[in-house]
FIMAR-357193 format. One record per atom (N, C-alpha, C): residue in one letter; x, y, z. Coordinates in steps of 0.05 Angstrom, whole numbers, plus 5000, padded with zeros to 4 digits. Example, Ala and Ser with C-alpha at 12.3 -4.5 7.8 and 13.67 -1.06 7.14 Angstrom:
2
A526448865156
A524649105156
A526449345156
S525749555142
S527349795143
S525850015157
//
This chain:
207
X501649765000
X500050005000
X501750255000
X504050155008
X506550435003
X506550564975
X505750344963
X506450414929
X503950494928
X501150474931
X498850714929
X499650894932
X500050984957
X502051194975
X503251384955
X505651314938
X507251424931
X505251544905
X503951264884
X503551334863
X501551594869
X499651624889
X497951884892
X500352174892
X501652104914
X503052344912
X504252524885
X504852224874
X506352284848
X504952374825
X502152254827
X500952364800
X498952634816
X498252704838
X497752924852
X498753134845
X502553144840
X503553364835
X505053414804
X504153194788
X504453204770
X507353274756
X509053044764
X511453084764
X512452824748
X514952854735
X516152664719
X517552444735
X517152224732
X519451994744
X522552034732
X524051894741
X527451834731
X526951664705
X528751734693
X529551584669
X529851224672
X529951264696
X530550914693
X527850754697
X525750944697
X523350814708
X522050584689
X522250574659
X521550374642
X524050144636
X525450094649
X527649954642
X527049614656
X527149414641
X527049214654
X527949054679
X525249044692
X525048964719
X526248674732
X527148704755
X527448464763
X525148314776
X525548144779
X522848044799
X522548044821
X518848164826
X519948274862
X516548104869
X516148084889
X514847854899
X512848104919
X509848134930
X508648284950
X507848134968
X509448054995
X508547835005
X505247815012
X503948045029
X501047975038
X498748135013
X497648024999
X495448214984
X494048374993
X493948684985
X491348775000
X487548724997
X488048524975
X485248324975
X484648205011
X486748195022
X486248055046
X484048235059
X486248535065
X484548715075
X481648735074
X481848765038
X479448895028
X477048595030
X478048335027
X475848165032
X475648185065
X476348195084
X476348225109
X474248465106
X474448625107
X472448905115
X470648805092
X470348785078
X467348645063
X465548465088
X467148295102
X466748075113
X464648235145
X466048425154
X465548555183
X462548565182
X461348455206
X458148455219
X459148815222
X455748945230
X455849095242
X456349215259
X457449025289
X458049125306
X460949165306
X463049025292
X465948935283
X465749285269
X464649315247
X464849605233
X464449875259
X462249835272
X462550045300
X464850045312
X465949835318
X469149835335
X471450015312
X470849885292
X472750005267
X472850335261
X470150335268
X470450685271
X471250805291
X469350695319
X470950785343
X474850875349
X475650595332
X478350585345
X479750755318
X477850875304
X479451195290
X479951065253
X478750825253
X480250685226
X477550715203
X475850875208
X472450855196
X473650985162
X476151015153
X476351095128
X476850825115
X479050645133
X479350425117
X476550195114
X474450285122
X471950105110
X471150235082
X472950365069
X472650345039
X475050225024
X475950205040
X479050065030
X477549805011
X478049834981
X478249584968
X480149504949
X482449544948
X484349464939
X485249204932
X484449134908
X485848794913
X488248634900
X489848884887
X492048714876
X493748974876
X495848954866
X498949214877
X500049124842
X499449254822
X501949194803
X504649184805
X505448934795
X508448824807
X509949144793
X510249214768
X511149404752
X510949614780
X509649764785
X509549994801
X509949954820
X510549734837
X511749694858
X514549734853
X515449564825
X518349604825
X519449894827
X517550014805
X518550324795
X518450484826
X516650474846
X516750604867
X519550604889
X520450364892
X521850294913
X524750384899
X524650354873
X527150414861
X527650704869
X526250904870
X525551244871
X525751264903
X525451104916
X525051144947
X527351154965
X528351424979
X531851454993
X530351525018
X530751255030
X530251275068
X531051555082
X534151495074
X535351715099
X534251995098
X532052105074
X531352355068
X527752235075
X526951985070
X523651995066
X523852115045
X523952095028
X523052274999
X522652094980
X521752134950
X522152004930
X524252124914
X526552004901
X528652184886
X527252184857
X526252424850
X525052384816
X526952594801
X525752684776
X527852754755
X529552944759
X527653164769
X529753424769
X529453464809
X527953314823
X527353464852
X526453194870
X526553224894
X525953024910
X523253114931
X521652924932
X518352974942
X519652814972
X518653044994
X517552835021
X515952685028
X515852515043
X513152345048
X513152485083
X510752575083
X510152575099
X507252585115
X506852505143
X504452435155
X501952475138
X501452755130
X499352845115
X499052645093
X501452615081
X500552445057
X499152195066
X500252035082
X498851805088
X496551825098
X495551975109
X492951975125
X490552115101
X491652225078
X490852225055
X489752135035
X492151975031
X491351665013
X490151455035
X491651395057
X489651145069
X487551225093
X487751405107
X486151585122
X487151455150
X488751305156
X488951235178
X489951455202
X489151485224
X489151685247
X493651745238
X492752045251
X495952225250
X495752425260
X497652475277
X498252695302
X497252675322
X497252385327
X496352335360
X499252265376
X498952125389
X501551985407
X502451785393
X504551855402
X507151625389
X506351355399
X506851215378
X505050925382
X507450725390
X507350705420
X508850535447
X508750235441
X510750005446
X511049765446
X511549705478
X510049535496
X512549455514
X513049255509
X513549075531
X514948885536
X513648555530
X514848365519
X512548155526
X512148165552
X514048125577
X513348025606
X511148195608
X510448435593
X508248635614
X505748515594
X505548445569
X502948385554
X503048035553
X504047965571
X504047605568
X501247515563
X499247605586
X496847475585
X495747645561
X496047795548
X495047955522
X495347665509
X498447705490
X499147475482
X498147215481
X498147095503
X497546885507
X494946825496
X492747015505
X489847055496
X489847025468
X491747195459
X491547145425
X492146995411
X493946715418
X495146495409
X492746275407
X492146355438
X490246115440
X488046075418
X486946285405
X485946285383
X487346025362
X488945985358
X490645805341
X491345585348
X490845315322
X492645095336
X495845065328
X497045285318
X498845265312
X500145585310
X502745425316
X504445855319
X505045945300
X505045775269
X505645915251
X503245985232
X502746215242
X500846385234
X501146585219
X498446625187
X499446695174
X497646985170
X497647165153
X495647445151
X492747235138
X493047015124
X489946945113
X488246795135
X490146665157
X489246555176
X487646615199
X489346965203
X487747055225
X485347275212
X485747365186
X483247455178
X480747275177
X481147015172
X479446825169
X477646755192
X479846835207
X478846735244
X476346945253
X477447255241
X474547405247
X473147455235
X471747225218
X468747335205
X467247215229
X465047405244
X463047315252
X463947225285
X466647395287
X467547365315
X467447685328
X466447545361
X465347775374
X467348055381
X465748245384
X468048455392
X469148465412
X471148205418
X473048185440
X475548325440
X476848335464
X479748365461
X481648285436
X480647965428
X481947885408
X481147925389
X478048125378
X478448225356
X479248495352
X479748595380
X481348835377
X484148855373
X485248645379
X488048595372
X487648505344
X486248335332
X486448185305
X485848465282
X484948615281
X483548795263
X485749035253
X487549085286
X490549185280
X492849065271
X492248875275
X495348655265
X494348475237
X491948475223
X491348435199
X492948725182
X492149045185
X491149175179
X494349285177
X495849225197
X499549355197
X500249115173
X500048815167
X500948675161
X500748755129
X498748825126
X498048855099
X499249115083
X498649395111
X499549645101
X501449785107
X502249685134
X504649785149
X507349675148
X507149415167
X509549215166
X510149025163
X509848945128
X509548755114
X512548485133
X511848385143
X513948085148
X516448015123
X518647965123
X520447925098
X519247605100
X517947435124
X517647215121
X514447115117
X513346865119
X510546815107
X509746885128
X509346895157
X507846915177
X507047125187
X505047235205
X504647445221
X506647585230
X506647815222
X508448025245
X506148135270
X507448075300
X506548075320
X506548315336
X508748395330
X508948655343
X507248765360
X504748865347
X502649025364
X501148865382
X501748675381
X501048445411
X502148635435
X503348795430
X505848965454
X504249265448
X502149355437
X501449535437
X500849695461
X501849875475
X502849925503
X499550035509
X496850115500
X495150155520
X491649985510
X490350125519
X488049905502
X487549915473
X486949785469
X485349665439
X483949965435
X481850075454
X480150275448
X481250405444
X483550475446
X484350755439
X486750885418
X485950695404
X487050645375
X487350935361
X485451075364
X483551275359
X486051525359
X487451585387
X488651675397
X492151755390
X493151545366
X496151455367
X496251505334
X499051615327
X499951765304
X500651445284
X498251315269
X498951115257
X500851145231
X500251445220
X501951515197
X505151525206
X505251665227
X508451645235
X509051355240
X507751205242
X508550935250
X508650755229
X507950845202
X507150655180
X510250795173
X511351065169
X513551175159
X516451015175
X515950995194
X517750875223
X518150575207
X516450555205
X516650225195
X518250215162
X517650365145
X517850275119
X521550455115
X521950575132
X524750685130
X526550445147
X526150325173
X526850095181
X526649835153
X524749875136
X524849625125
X526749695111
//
């Protein structure tokens, strides 16, 4: 969804790519589809969509996205210099910043810095959330699957954020769930509250 991201910005300001942008690609692979997303929120009862708005995410229930052209993925990442956040294009370099993301994907920005602790302090979190599974290798189609038609518990307050980073935030280099926000330092409810754009940027400069 980075590469949505970019391509809005890009055709927004109506600016030329680098010369190297049509040149033959290597092959690059998108590990989680955002079909997942978008069949997931198709999938949400009513009361699952109330939580979704509550906890600040009520733009992504239009989210339908279901495939990422491999081509414009390539051309994006090639243009993309971490140490600045920018895209490097022909003659000038574009920032990415918060606004943009909360733009294109509407997710909450300029709240509080979005805290991890510890496992020892979220164990019984954790633990709650496994138990869901008969097995630890768990994957983004697995646990979307898990909440059609599951109640608005704790664990689908955890499952709806860690579907939702996996797909748009912090894609895994490997097949399984990235966990991370199992450590999300306060409640579920207050999702609402915490700078997800700075945190989607946090993440994709780390990657």
């Amino acid at each position: 969804t980075f590469v949505i991201l970019i391509y809005n910005i890009i055709s927004s300001q109506k600016i030329q790519g680098p010369t190297h942008i049509n040149r033959t690609k290597s092959e690059m692979k998108i590990r989680n589809s955002p079909r997942i997303l978008s069949q997931l929120i198709d999938s949400l009862t009513e009361e699952q969509r109330e939580w979704v708005k509550d906890a600040g995410f009520e733009s992504l229930l239009e989210f339908d996205l279901v495939m990422i052209p491999t081509k414009l993925a390539y051309n994006v990442f090639q243009i993309f210099e971490h140490n600045s956040v920018s895209l490097k294009l022909k003659d000038e370099a574009i920032p990415i910043v918060e606004e943009d993301v909360f733009d294109v994907l509407g997710i909450p920005h300029g709240g509080a810095r979005i805290i991890l602790g510890s496992q020892e302090k979220h164990k019984a979190r954790i633990d709650a959330w496994l138990s869901q599974f008969d097995t630890n290798h768990i994957t983004v189609s697995m646990n979307a699957d898990l909440m059609k038609n599951q109640p608005v518990s704790d664990n689908f307050k955890l499952n709806f954020p860690i579907v939702m980073s996996n797909v748009l935030i912090e894609i895994p280099t490997h097949s399984y769930v990235e966990r991370q926000l199992l450590r999300f330092d306060d409640s579920l409810d207050n999702c609402c509250n915490y700078n997800w754009a700075e945190y989607l940027i946090n993440s994709l400069v780390l990657g």
